[in-house]
C-alpha positions as CSV (number, residue, x, y, z in Angstrom):
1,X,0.0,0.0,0.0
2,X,2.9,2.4,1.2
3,X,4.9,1.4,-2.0
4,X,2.1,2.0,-4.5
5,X,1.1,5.7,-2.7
6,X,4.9,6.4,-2.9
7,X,5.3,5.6,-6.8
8,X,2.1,7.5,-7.0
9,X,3.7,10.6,-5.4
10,X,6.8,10.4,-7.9
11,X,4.1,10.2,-11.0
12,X,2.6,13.6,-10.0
13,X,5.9,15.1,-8.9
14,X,7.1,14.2,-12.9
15,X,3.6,15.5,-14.3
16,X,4.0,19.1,-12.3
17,X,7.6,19.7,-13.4
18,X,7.0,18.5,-17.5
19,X,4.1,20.9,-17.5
20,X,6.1,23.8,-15.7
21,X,9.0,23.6,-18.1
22,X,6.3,23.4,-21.3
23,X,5.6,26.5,-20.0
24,X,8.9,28.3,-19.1
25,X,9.8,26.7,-22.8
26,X,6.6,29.0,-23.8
27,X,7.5,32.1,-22.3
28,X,10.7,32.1,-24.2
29,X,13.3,31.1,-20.9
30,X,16.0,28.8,-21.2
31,X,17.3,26.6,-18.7
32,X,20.9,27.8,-18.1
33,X,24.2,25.4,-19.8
34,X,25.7,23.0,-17.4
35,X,28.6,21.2,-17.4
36,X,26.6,18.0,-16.0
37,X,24.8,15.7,-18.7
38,X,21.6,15.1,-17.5
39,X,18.7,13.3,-18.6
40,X,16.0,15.5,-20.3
41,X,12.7,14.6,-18.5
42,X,9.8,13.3,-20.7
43,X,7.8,15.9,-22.3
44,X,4.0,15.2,-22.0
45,X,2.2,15.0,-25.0
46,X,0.9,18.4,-26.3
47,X,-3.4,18.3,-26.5
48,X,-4.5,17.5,-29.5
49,X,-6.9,20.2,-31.4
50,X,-10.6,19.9,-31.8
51,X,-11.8,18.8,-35.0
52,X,-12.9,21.8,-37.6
53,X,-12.2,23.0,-41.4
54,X,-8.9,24.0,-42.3
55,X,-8.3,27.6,-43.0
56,X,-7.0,27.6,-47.3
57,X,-3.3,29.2,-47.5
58,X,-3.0,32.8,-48.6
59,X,-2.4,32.9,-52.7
60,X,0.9,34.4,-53.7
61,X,0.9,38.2,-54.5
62,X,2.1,37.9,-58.4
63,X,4.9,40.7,-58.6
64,X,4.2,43.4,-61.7
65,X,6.4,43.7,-63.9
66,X,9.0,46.9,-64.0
67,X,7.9,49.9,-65.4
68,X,10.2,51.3,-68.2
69,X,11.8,54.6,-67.5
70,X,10.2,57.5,-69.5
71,X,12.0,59.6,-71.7
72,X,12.5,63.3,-71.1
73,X,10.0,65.2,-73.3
74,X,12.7,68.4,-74.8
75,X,10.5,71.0,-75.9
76,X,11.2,72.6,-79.1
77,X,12.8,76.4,-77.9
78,X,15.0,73.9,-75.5
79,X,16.1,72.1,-78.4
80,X,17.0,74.8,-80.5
81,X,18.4,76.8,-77.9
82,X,22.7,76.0,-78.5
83,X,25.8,77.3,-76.5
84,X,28.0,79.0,-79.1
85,X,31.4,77.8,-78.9
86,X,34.1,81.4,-78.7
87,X,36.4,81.5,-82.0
88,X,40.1,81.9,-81.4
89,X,40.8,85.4,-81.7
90,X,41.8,85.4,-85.7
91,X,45.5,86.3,-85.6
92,X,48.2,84.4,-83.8
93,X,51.1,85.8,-82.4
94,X,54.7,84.9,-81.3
95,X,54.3,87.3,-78.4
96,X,52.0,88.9,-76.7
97,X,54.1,90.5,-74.5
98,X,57.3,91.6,-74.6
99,X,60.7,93.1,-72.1
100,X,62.8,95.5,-74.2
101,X,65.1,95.5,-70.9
102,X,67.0,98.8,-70.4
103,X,66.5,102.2,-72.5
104,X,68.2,105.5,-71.3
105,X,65.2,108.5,-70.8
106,X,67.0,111.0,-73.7
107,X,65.9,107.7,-76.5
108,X,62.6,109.4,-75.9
109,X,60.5,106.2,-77.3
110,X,60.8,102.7,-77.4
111,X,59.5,100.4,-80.5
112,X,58.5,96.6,-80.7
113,X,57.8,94.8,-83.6
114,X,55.2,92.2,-82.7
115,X,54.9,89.6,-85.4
116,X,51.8,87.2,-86.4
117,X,50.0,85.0,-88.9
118,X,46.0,85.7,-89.8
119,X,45.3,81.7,-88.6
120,X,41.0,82.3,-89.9
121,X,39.3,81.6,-93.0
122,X,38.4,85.4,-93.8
123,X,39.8,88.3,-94.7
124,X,41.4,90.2,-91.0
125,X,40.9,93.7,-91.0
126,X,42.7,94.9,-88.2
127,X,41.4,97.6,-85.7
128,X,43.5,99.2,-83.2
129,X,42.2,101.0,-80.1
130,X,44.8,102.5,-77.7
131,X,45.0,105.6,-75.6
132,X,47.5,107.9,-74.4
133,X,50.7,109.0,-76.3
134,X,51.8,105.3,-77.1
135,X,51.3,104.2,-80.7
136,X,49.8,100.7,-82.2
137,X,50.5,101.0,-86.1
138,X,49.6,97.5,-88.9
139,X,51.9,97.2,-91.8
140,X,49.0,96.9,-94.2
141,X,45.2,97.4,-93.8
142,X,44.0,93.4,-94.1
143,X,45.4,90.3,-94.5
144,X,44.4,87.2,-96.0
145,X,44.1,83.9,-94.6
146,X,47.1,82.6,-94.1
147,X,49.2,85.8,-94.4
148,X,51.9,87.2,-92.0
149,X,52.2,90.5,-90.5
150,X,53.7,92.9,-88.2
151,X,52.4,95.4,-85.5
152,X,54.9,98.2,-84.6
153,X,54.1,98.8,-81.1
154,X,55.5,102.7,-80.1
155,X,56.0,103.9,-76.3
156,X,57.2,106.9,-75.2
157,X,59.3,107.1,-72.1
158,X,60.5,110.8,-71.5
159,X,59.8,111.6,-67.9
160,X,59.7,108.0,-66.7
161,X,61.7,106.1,-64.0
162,X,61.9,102.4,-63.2
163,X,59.7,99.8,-65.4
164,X,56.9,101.4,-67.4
165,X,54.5,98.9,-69.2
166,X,51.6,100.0,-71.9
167,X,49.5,97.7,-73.6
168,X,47.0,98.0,-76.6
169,X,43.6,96.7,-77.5
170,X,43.3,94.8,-81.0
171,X,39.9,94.3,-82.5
172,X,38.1,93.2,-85.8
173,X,36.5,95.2,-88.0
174,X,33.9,93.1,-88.6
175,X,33.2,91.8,-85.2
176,X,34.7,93.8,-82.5
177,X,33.2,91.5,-79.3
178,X,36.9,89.3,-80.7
179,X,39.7,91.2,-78.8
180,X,43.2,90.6,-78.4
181,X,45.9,92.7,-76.1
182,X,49.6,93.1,-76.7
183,X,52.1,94.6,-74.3
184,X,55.2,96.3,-74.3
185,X,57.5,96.8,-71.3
186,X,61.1,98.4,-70.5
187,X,62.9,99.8,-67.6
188,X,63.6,103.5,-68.1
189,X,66.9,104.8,-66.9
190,X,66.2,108.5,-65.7
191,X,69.9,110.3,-67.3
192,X,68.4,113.3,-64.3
193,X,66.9,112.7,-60.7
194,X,65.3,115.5,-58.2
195,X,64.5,114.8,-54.7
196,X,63.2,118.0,-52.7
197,X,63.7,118.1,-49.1
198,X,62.0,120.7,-46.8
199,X,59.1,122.3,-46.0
200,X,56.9,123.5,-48.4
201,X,54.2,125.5,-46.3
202,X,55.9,128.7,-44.9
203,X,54.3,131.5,-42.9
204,X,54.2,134.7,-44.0
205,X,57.6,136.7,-43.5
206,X,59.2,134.0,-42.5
207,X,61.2,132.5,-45.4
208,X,63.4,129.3,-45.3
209,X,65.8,127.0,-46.8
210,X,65.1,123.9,-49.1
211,X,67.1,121.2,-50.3
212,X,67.4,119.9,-54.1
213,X,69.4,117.0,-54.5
214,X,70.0,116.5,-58.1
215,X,71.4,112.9,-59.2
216,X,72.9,113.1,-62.8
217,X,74.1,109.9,-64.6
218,X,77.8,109.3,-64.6
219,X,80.7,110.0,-62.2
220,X,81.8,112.9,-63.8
221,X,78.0,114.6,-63.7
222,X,78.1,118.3,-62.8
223,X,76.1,121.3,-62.4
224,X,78.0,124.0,-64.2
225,X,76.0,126.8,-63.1
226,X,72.0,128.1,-62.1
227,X,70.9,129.6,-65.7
228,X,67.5,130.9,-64.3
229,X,65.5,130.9,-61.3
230,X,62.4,132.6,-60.1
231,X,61.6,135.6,-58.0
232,X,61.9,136.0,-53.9
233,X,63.8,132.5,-54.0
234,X,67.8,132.3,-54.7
235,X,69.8,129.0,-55.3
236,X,73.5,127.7,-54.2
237,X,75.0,124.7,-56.0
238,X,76.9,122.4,-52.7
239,X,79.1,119.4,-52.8
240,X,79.1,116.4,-54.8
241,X,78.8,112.7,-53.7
242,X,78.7,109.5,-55.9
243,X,75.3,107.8,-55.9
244,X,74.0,104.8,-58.3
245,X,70.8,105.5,-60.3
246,X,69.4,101.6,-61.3
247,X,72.9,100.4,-60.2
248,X,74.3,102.8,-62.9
249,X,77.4,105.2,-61.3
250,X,75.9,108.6,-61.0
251,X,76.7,111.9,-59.3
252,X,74.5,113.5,-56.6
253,X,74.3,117.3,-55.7
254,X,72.9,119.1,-53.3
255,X,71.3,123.1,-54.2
256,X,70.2,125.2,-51.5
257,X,67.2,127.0,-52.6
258,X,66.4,130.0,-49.7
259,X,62.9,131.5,-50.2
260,X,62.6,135.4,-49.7
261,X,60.6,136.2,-46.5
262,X,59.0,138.7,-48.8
263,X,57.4,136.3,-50.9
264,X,53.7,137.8,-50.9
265,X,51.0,135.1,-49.9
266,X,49.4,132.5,-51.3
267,X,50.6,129.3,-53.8
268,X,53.7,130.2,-56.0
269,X,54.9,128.0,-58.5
270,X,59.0,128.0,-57.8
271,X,61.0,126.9,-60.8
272,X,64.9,126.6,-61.1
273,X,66.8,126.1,-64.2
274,X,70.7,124.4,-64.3
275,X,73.1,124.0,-66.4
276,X,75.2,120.9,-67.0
277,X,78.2,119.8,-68.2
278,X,76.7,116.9,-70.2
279,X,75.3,116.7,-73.3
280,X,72.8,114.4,-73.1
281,X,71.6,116.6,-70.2
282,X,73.2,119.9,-71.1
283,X,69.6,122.2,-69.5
284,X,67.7,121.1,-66.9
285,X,64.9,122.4,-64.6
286,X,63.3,121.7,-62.0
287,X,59.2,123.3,-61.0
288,X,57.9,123.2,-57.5
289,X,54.8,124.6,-55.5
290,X,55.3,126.7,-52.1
291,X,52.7,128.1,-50.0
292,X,53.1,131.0,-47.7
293,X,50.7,131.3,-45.1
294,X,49.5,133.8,-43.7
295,X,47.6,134.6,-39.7
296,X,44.6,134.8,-41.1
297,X,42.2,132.4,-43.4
298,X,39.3,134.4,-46.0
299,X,36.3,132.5,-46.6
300,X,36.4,133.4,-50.3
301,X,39.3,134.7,-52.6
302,X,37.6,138.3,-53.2
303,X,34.0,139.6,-52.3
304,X,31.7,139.8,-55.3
305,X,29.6,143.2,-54.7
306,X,25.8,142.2,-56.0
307,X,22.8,144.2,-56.5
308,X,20.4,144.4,-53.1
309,X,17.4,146.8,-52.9
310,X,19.1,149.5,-54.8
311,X,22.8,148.8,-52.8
312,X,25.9,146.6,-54.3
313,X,27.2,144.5,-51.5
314,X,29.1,141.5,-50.4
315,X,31.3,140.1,-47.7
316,X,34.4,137.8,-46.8
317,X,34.6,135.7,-43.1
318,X,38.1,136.2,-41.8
319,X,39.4,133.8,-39.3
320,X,42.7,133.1,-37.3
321,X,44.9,130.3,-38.5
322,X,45.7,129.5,-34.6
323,X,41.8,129.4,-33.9
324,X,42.3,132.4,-31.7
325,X,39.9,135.7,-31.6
326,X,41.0,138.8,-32.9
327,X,40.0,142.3,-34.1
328,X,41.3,144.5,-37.0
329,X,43.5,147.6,-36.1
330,X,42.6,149.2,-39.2
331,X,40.9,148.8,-42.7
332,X,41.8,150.6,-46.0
333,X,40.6,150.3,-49.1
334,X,42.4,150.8,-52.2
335,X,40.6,151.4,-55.8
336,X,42.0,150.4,-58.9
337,X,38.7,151.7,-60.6
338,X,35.3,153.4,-59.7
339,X,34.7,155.1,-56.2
340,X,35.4,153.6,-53.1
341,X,32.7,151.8,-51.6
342,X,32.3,151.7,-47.9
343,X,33.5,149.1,-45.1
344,X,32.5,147.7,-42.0
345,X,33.3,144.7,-39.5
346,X,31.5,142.5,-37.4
347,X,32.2,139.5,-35.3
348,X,30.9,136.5,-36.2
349,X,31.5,132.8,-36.2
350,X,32.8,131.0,-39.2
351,X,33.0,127.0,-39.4
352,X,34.0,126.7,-35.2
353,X,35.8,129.4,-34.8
354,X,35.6,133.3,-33.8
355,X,36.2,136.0,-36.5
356,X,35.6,138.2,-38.3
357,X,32.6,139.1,-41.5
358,X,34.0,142.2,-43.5
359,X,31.2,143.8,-45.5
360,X,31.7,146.2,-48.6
361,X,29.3,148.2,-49.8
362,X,27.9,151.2,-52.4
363,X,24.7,152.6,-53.3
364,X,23.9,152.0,-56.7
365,X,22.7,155.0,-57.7
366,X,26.1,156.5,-57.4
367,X,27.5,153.9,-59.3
368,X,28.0,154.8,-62.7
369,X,31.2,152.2,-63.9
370,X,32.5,149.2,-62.9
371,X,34.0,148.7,-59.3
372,X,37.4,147.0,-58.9
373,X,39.9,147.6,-56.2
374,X,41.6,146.4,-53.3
375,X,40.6,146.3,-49.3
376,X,43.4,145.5,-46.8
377,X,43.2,144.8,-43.2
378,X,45.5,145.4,-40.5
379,X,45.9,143.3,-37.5
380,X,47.6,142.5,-34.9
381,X,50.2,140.2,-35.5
382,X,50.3,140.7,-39.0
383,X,53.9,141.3,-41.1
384,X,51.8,143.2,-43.8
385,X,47.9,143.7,-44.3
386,X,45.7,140.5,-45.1
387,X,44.6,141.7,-48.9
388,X,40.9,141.2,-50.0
389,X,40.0,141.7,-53.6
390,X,36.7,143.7,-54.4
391,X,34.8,143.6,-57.7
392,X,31.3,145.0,-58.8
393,X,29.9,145.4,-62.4
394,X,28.2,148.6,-63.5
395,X,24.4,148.3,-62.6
396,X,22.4,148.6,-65.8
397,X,18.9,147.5,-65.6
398,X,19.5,145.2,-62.4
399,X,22.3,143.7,-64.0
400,X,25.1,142.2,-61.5
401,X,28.8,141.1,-62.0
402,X,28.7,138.8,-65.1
403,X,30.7,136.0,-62.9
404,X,27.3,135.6,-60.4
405,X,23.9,134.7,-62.2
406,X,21.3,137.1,-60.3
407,X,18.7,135.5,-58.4
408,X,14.8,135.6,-59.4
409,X,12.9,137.6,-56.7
410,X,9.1,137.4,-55.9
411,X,7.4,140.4,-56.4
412,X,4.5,138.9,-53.9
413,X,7.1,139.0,-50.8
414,X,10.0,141.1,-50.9
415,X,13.0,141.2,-49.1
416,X,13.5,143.9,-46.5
417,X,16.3,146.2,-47.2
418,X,19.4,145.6,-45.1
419,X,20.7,148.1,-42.7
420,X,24.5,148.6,-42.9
């Protein structure tokens, strides 16, 4: 009895653990690898499945066949629409550029001969377009297929220093989109240097020294003597030192040039004039700008009297160079033509700074010629009296100086007469 309950027992014990590995196998887990070879228990058969009509399997999906690729439909204006393919400009040439190295400045001009060969089916018919003073000349006026040629290439190079390069433009006659550039360069070898040194702004009365340093080419390059040289300014030839112009031997000397301190004011062209003892360079000058400055700065070069209610006036601002206020001493005026008209001063301010407004004026019923003269004012601080030109034309029929276009005034709301 105790024997058959036992092997029972062992029956369910086997039953419980097939069915929970059956479903641990289910769920997806798997029993862990051992090193021990063990007997896999039995597995219980699985249930068999009620009786019922079998489901019919799915019918294959038939794949359709590729679909050719379709062409790209070109309209008509695409079609005709081509790229045009740029012709090779119609003559060929050995060089389109050339070095003629070295040339002295007396040569006055270089020349290149720049050969080609008309490589088109057509008759060329050259067209030259250049500017300046260089030259671009054809030996003939066209040339047929096949046919050689030359272009004479001229540049001048009479004031120029170091390398100087100039080109020109070559077109067809018959289409002149096709273009074709040639240049010419050389390395122009100055036979006369200048270098000024000093300052070229001076005030008033005060004078000064400059320094001209001319180089000449050669060793033996002198300066035999000053042939001319302009007013308020005098010249002394110095020593002489060796110098190289473009690694050429050349001789540098120095002229003092001293400036009058009566030079009157304003910009002064300055020109000096030497003499050499070569022949290549046997004159030579030199032209220079100085300005003398004076204490005080006009707002215009002269005052322009114009017609105003029956009066010719006009004015001039005056300012102090140093930015400092002042006031006139005196004022004179000096005619050259016509009566004197009358002068006054003001203060005023003029761009920032203090000053002062100078104000001519006439009645033009007194007037009976043109007006032209001179008004000077004195200041302190001043070496000679700040000049001012005046001018006024003759008034006929409101007619004003013919430099100043009158103004249009409205009849409907005139200006009020100024008080001077």
């Amino acid at each position: 009895m105790a024997r058959a309950w036992l092997k029972s027992a062992r029956i369910a014990a086997i039953a419980v653990a097939v069915t929970w590995a059956g479903v641990l196998h289910a769920m997806g887990f798997q029993p862990a690898p051992s090193s021990e070879k063990r007997t896999p228990a039995p597995t219980a058969p699985a249930p068999a499945s009620p009786p019922g009509p079998t489901a019919p399997a799915a019918p294959a999906t038939p794949t359709p066949p590729a679909t050719p690729a379709r062409p790209a439909v070109v309209s008509s204006t695409e079609a005709s629409v081509v790229t045009p393919v740029k012709e090779p400009f119609p003559l060929e040439f050995e060089k389109s550029s050339a070095d003629v190295g070295e040339h002295l400045e007396t040569e006055q001009s270089v020349h290149y001969a720049f050969k080609f060969v008309n490589r088109s089916t057509r008759v060329f018919k050259p067209v030259v377009m250049a500017v300046g003073g260089r030259t671009a000349v054809f030996d003939r006026r066209s040339y047929e297929p096949g046919e050689s040629g030359v272009l004479m290439m001229t540049v001048p190079i009479r004031n120029r220093d170091g390398r100087y390069e100039q080109s020109a433009t070559i077109s067809d006659a018959s289409d002149r989109e096709s273009k074709h550039v040639v240049r010419l360069s050389v390395i122009v070898i100055p036979v006369v240097k200048f270098e000024l040194s000093g300052e070229l702004e001076l005030p008033e009365g005060a004078g000064g020294d400059l320094q001209l340093f001319v180089t000449g080419l050669g060793g033996d390059f002198e300066i035999t003597g000053i042939k001319q040289i302009t007013q308020f300014m005098k010249a002394e030839i110095g020593a002489r030192t060796p110098a190289k112009i473009h690694g050429r031997a050349a001789t540098r000397t120095a002229v003092t040039l001293r400036i009058d301190p009566d030079m009157p004011s304003g910009s002064r062209w300055q020109n000096v004039s030497m003499t050499t003892n070569r022949k290549e360079t046997l004159e030579c000058s030199h032209a220079f700008k100085v300005e003398i400055l004076t204490p005080l700065i006009a707002s215009a070069s002269r005052i322009v009297l114009l017609r105003d209610e029956g009066v010719l006036a006009g004015s001039v601002e005056l300012t102090a160079r140093d930015s400092l206020p002042f006031t006139p001493t005196r004022i004179e005026i000096e005619s050259t033509s016509g009566p004197s008209p009358s002068v006054e001063w003001k203060l005023c301010v003029s761009n920032g700074r203090l000053g002062i407004e100078v104000t001519a004026w006439i009645e033009a019923s007194t007037l009976d010629t043109s007006l032209r003269g001179t008004i000077k004012v004195y200041a302190p601080g001043l070496l000679r009296p700040m000049k001012i030109p005046y001018v006024a034309a003759r008034p006929v029929k409101g007619n004003t100086h013919p430099d100043v276009k009158q103004e249009t005034k409205s009849e409907s709301k005139p200006e009020p007469r100024r008080e001077w």
